[in-house]
VEXBA-876150 format. One record per residue (C-alpha): residue number from 0; residue in one letter; chain; x, y, z. Coordinates in steps of 0.25 Angstrom, whole numbers, plus 5000, padded with zeros to 4 digits. Example, Ala and Ser with C-alpha at 12.3 -4.5 7.8 and 13.67 -1.06 7.14 Angstrom:
REM residues 2
0_a_A_5049_4982_5031
1_s_A_5055_4996_5029
REM end
This chain:
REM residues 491
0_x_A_5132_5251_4798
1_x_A_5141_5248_4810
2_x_A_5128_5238_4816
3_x_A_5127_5230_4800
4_x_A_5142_5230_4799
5_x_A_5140_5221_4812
6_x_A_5130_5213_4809
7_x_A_5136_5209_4795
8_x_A_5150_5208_4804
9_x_A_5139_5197_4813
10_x_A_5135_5191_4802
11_x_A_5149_5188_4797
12_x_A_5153_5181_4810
13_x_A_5141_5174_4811
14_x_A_5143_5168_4798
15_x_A_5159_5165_4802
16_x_A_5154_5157_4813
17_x_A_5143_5150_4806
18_x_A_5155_5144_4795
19_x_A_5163_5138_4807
20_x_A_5164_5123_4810
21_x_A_5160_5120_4825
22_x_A_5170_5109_4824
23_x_A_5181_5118_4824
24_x_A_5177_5127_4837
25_x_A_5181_5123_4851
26_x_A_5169_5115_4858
27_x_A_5169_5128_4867
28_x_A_5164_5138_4856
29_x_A_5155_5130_4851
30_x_A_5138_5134_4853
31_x_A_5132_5128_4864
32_x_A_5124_5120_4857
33_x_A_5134_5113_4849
34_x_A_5142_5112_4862
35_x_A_5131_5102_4867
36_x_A_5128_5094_4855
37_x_A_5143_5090_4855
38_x_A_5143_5088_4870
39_x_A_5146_5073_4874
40_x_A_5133_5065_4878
41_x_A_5135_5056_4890
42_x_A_5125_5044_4891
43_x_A_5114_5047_4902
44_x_A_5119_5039_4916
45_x_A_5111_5032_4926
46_x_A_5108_5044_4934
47_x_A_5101_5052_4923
48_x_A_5091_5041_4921
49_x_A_5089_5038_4934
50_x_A_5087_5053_4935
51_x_A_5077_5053_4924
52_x_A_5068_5041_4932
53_x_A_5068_5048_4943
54_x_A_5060_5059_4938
55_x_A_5051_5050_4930
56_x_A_5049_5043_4942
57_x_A_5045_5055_4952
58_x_A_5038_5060_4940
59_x_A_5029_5047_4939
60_x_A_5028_5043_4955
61_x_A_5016_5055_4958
62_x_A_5009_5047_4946
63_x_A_5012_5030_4953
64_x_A_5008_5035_4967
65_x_A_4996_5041_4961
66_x_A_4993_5027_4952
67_x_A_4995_5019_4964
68_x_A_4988_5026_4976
69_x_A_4975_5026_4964
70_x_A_4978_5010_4964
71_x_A_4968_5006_4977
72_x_A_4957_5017_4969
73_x_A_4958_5009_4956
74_x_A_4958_4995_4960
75_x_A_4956_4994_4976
76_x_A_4961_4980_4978
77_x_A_4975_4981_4971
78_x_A_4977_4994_4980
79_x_A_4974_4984_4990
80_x_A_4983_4975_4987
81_x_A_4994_4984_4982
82_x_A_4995_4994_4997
83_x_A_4990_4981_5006
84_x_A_4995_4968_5001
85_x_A_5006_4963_5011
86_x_A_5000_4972_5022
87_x_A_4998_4965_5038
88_x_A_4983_4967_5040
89_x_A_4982_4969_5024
90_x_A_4983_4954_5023
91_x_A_4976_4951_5036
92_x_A_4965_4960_5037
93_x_A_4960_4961_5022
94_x_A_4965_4948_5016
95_x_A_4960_4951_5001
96_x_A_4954_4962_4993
97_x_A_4940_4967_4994
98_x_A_4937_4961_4981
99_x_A_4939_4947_4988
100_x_A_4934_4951_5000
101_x_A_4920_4952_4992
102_x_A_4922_4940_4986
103_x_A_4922_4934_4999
104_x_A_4912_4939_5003
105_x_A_4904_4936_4989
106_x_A_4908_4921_4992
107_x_A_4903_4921_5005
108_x_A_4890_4927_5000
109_x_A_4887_4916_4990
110_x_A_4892_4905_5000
111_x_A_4879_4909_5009
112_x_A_4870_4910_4998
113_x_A_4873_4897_4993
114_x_A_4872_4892_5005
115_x_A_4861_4899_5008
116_x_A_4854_4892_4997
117_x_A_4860_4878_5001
118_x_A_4853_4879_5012
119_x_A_4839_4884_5006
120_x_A_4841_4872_4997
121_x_A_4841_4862_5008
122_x_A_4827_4866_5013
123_x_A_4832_4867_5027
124_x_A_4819_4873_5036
125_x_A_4822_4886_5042
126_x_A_4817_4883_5055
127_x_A_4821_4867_5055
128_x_A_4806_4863_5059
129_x_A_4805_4855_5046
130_x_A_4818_4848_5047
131_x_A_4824_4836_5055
132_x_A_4837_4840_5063
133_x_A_4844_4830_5053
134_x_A_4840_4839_5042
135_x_A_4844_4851_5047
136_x_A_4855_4846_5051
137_x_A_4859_4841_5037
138_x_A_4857_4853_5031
139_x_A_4866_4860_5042
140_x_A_4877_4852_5037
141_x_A_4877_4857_5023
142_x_A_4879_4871_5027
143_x_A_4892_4879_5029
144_x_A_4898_4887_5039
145_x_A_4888_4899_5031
146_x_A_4875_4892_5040
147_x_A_4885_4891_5053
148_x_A_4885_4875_5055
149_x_A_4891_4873_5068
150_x_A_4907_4869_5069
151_x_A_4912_4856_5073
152_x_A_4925_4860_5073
153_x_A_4926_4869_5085
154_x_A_4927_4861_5097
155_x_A_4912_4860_5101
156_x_A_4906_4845_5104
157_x_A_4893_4842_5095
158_x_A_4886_4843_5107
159_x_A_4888_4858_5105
160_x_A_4882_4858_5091
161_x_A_4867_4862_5089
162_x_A_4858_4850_5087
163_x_A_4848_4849_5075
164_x_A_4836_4853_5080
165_x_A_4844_4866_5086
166_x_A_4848_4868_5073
167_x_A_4836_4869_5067
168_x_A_4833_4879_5079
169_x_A_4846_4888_5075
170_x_A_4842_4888_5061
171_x_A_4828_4892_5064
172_x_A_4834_4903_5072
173_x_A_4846_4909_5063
174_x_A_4837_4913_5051
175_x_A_4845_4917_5041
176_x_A_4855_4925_5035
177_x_A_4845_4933_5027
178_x_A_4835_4937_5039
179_x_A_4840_4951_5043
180_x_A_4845_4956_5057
181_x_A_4833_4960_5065
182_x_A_4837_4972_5075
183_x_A_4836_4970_5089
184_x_A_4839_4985_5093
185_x_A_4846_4989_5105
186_x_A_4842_5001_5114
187_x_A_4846_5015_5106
188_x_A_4860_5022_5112
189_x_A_4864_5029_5119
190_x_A_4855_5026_5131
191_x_A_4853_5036_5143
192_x_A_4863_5035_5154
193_x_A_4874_5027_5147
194_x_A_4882_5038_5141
195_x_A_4889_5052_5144
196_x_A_4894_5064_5139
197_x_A_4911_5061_5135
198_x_A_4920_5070_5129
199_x_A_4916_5067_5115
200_x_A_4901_5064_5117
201_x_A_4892_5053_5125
202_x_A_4900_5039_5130
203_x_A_4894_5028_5135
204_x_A_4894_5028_5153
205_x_A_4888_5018_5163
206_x_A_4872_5023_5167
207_x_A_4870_5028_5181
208_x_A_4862_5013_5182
209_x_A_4873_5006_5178
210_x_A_4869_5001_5165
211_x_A_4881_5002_5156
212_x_A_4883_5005_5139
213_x_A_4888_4990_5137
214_x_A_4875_4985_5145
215_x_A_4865_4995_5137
216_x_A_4871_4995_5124
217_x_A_4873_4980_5122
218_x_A_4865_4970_5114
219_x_A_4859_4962_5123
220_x_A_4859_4948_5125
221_x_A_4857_4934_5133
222_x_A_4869_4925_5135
223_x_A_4867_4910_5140
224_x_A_4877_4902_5148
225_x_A_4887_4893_5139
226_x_A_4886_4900_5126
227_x_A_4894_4903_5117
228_x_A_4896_4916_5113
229_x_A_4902_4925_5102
230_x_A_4902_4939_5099
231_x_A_4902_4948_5086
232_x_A_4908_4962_5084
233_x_A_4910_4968_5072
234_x_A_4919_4980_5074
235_x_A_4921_4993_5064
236_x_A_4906_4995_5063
237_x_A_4902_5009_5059
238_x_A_4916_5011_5048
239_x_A_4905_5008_5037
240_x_A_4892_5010_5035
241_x_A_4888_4998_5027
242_x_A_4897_4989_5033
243_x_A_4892_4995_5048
244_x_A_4876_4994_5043
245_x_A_4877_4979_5037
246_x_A_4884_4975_5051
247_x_A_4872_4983_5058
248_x_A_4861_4975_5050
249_x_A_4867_4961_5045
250_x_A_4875_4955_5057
251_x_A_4867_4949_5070
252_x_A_4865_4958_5081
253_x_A_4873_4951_5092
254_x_A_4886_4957_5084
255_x_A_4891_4968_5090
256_x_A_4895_4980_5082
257_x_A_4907_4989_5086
258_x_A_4907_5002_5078
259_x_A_4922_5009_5075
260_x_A_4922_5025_5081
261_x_A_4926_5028_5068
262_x_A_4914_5024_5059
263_x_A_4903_5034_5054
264_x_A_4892_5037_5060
265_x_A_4895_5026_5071
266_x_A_4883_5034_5081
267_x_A_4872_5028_5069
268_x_A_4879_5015_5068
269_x_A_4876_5011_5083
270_x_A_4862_5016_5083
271_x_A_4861_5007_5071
272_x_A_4867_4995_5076
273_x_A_4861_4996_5089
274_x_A_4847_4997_5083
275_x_A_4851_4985_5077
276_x_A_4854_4978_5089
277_x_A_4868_4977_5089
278_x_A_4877_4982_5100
279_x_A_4889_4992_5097
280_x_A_4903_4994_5102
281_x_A_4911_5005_5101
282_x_A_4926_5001_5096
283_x_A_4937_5007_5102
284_x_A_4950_5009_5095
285_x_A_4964_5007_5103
286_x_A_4979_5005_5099
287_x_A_4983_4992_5093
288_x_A_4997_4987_5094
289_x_A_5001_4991_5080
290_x_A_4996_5005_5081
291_x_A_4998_5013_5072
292_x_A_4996_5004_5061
293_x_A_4985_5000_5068
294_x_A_4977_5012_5069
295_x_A_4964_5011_5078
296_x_A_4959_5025_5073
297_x_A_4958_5038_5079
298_x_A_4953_5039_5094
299_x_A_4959_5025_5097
300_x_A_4965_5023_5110
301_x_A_4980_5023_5111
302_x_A_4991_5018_5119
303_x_A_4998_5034_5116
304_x_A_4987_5040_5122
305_x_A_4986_5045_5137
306_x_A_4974_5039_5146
307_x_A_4964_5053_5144
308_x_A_4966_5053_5128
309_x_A_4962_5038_5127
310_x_A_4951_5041_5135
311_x_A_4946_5053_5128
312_x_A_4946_5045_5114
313_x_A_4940_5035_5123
314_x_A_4929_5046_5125
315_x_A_4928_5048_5111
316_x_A_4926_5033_5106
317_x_A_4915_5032_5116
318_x_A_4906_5044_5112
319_x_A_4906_5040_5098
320_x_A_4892_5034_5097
321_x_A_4882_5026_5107
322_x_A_4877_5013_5112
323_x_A_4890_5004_5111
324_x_A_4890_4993_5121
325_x_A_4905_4994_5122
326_x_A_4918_4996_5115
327_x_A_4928_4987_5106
328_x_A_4944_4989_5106
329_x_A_4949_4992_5093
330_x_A_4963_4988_5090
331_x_A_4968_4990_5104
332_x_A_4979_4979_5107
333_x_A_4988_4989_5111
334_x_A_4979_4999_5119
335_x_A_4971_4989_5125
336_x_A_4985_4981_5130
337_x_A_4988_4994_5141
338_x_A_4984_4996_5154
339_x_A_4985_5009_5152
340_x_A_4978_5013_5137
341_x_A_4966_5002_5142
342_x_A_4963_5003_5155
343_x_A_4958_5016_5156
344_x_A_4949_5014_5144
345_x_A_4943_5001_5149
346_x_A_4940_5010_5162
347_x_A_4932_5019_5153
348_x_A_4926_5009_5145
349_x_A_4921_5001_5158
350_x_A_4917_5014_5165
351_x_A_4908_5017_5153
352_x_A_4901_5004_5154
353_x_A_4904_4999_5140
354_x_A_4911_4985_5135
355_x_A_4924_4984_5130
356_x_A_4927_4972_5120
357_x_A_4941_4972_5117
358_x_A_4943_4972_5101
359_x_A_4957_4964_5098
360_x_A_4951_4953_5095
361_x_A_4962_4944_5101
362_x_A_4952_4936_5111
363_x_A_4961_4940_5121
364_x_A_4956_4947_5134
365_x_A_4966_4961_5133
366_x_A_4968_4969_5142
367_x_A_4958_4979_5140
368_x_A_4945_4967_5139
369_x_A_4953_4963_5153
370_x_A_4951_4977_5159
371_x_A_4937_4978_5156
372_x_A_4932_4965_5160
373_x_A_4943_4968_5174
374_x_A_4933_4981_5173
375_x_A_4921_4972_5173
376_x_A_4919_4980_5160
377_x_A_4911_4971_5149
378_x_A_4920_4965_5139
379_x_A_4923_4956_5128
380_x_A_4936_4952_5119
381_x_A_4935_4949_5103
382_x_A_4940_4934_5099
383_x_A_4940_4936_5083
384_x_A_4939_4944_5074
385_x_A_4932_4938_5063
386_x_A_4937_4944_5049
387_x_A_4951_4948_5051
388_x_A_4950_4941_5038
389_x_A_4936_4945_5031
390_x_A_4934_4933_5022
391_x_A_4922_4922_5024
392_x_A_4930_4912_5030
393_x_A_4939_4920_5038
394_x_A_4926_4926_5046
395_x_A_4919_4912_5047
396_x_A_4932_4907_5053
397_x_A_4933_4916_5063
398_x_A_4918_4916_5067
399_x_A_4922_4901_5070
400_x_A_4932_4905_5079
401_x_A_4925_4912_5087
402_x_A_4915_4904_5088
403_x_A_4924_4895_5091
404_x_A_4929_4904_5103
405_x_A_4914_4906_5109
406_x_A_4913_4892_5111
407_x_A_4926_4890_5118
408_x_A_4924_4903_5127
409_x_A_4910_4907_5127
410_x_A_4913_4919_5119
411_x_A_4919_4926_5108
412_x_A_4921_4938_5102
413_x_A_4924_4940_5086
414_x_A_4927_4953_5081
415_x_A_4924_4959_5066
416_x_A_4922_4971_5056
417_x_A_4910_4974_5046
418_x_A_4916_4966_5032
419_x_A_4904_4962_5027
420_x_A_4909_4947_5026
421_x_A_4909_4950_5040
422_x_A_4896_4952_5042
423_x_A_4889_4943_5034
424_x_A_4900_4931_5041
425_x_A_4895_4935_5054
426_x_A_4880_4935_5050
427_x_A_4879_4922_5043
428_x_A_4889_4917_5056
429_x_A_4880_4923_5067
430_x_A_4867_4918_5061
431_x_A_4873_4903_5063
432_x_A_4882_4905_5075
433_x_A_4870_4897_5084
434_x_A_4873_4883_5077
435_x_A_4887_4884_5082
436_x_A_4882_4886_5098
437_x_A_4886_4900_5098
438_x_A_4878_4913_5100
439_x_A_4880_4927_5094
440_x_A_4882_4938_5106
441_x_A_4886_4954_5105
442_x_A_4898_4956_5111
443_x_A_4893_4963_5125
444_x_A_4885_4950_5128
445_x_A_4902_4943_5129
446_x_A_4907_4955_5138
447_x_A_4914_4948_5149
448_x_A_4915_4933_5144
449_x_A_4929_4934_5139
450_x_A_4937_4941_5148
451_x_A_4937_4938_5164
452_x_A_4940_4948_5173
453_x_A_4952_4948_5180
454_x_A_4957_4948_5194
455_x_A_4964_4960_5201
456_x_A_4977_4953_5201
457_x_A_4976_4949_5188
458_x_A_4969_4960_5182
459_x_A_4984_4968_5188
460_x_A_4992_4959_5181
461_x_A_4986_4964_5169
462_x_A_4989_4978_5173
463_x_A_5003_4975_5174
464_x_A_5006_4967_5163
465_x_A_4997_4978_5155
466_x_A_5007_4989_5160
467_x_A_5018_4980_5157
468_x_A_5014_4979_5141
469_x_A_5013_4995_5141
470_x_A_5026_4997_5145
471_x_A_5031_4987_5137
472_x_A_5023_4995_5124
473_x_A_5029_5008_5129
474_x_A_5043_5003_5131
475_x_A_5042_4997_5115
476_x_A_5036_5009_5110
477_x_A_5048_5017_5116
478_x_A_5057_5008_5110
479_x_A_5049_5007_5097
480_x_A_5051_5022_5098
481_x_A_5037_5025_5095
482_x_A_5028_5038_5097
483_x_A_5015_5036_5101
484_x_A_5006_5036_5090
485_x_A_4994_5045_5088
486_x_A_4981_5044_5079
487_x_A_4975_5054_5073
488_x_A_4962_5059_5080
489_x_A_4950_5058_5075
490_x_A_4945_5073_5076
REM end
């Protein structure tokens, strides 16, 4: 009874309460609920909606980074132009997409065929037996900088420029630039006597018979007083395999070839090339100026480095595979301008009987050519290099250059890579290099005509002024406050 009297004494109150007007209780008694509809409502500031944004935006950035890093998948030439555009060598060294890269190459190709078929059209004799020297003459004139007509502009008297009748003679002797390269093999490497055990495998040494690597390996060839020379290497050889085999098989034998340490399978691309009848040079990365942004790879040759660890990646370079005739600076301005980082390596390299051709490409004698050819040391210096710029025109007008050069000094060295515009640039230039009184050679047959040997008082005043640029760079770098940079090793 006591518990219903309670409940009905519940009920009452309850009931009590529900006929009470809210309006007339304090704020403070009223429920909570009705305390917060009659709260005031202040208008959102600033700082709640830029708080608001800021968690949209961290919410959607994972979801942009992802859109723009799968930009260069979807549509490579606008990631290329979105993370390259306004870059230094970006403009210099690729001056377009690859799709405009192809359609220079696509011109090109239709400019030979049609003047291919030009040429097909004015009946002109293979051998130049049937035609008068007016006549061959006459369709020479016709035909563009493709067939290689000699220049007129480059400071040679007519009494220089072939004659008719050996014209006719050239043409019979090119061919043309559908015959394929005929191998001319040299001997199989590596040959007895003209290596040893290194730390890292077989390196290239003198024989006991004084026959050196840079004599035995070496394409050979004739030279003859008075001419002209220029000189071909194509550098990268062995970073890819069609690129590498199309080198190998389409361009003339006389270009050298100098194969990168860090390509694959570089041991089968010698032997390939080679039995081709190319020569090979091994390339030898060092520190530029700029490095690190410059990065010649890992086992380069650096400035940081003591004497013995420059030495044992030395080691390492030359036991990567057999049968080079030599090797070519990579990079390298800044290592090949110390007595102390160079000196000690062209030792080696001239102990070991090898060439060194120095890779700048600045047609400068440096300091490390200079040593070698003080050494006695066979040597040679690059002049050009020929597609900086990998367009048509921009190769034409530096194989002009440097013919150019060979005229004014006997000899000249032009450097390039394995683009295929490249390529078929140098093959159609190589096949008509006679008419314009220069011959085609491999590099070891120009060791030792661009760089005279010095004296022993000059060849000290090298030394000094040498030492005088390395403590000039050692007291920048300890201004610069800069650590010595290291690479990561290969292994």
């Amino acid at each position: 009874m006591a518990g219903a009297l309670a409940d009905d004494l519940g009920d009452g109150m309850s009931d009590a309460e529900h006929d009470v007007d809210l309006d007339d209780l304090p704020f403070n008694e009223l429920p909570i609920d009705v305390q917060f509809k009659r709260l005031p409502k202040r208008p959102k500031s600033r700082r709640s909606w830029l708080s608001k944004l800021l968690i949209i935006t961290l919410f959607l950035s994972p979801f942009g980074a992802t859109a723009v890093a799968m930009i260069p998948v979807l549509d490579p030439e606008t990631g290329w132009r979105l993370f390259h555009t306004g870059g230094p060598e970006a403009l210099v060294a690729v001056p377009g997409s690859e799709r405009e890269l192809q359609e220079e190459i696509a011109r090109g190709v239709r400019d030979m065929q049609e003047r291919e078929r030009a040429q097909q059209n004015t009946n002109m004799p293979t051998d130049g037996a049937n035609s008068s020297p007016e006549e061959i003459a006459s369709q020479l004139s016709g035909i563009s900088d493709l067939i290689g007509t000699p220049e007129q502009g480059d400071g040679a008297t007519s009494g220089d420029q072939p004659s008719p009748e050996e014209l006719a003679a050239l043409i019979a002797e090119e061919g043309s630039l559908d015959d394929p390269i005929e191998p001319d093999p040299l001997r199989q490497a590596p040959l007895p006597g003209l290596d040893e055990e290194g730390s890292f495998g077989r390196i290239p040494r003198i024989a006991d018979d004084g026959t050196t690597p840079f004599d035995a390996y070496k394409r050979p060839f004739e030279k003859t007083d008075g001419q002209p020379y220029v000189a071909i290497i194509l550098t990268g050889v062995g970073l890819n395999d069609e690129r590498t085999q199309t080198a190998i098989n389409d361009l003339p034998l006389n270009v050298s070839l100098a194969i990168s340490p860090y390509g694959r399978d570089i041991k089968s691309v010698a032997s390939q090339a080679r039995a081709m009848g190319h020569e090979v040079f091994l390339e030898l990365p060092m520190e530029p100026v700029d490095f690190p942004l410059s990065d010649p790879g890992p086992r380069a040759l650096l400035t940081s480095l003591s004497e013995g660890e420059n030495l044992v990646r030395l080691e390492w370079l030359l036991a990567q595979f057999p049968g080079y005739a030599g090797l070519v600076s990579h990079e390298g301005s800044k290592f090949g301008s110390l007595d102390s980082a160079i000196r000690p390596i062209i030792e080696f390299i001239s102990r070991s009987g090898l060439m060194y051709v120095e890779g700048t490409r600045s047609g400068m004698a440096s300091y490390g050519a200079q040593l070698a050819s003080n050494a006695g040391t066979p040597n040679a210096i690059g002049n050009v290099l020929i597609d900086e710029i990998p367009s048509r025109r921009q190769i034409d007008a530096r194989l002009t250059e440097l013919v150019k050069l060979a005229k004014r000094n006997g000899a000249a060295i032009g450097f390039a890579q394995s683009y295929p515009v490249t390529i078929q640039r140098l093959r159609n230039w190589a096949l008509r290099l006679k008419r314009q009184g220069v011959e085609l050679a491999p590099v070891s047959a120009i060791s030792g005509m661009q760089v005279t040997p010095q004296s022993v008082a000059e060849a000290e005043a090298s030394r000094l002024e040498a030492e005088k640029r390395e403590i000039e760079a050692m007291a920048q770098d300890a201004a610069n406050n800069t650590e010595p940079a290291a690479t990561i090793e290969g292994q």
